[in-house]
N, C-alpha and C positions, 0 to 999 in steps of 0.2 A: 777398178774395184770400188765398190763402195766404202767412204768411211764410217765409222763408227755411229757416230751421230746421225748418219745418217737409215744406216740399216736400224737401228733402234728406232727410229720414227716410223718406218717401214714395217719391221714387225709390230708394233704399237698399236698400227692402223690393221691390219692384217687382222692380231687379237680381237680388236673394237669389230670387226666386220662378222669374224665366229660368235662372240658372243649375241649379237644382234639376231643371227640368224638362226643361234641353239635357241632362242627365245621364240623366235616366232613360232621354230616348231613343236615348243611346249605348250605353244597358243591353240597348235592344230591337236596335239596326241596330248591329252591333259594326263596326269598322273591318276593312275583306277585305286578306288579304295574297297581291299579283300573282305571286308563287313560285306560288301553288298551281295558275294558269293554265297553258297550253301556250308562250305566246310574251311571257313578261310584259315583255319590252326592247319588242317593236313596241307592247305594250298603253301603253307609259310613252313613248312616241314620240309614238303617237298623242295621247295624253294632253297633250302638250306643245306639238306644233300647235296643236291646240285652244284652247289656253291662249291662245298668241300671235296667232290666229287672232279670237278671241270673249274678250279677256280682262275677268273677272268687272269689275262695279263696286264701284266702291267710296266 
């Protein structure tokens, strides 16, 4: 089995490879800004039921 030392370097690298890669895909799917829509207050309503409705786990 692995020791300590070393599974911590292990996961270390592991993190560094997720974070790398959540990045690039922010590169690809940018964050949308609801101003650009028609009704963006019922969009962030809606949004918010939702939330309270179905909210994520965690």
């Amino acid at each position: 089995m692995y020791a300590p030392k070393q599974t911590n370097s292990t996961l270390n690298k592991i993190l560094e490879e997720v974070r790398r890669l959540r990045l690039e895909v922010s590169l690809f799917l940018p964050q949308e800004n609801l101003e650009e829509y028609n009704h963006p207050e019922r969009i962030k309503q809606s949004y918010e039921k939702a939330l309270r409705k179905f909210p994520p786990r965690s």
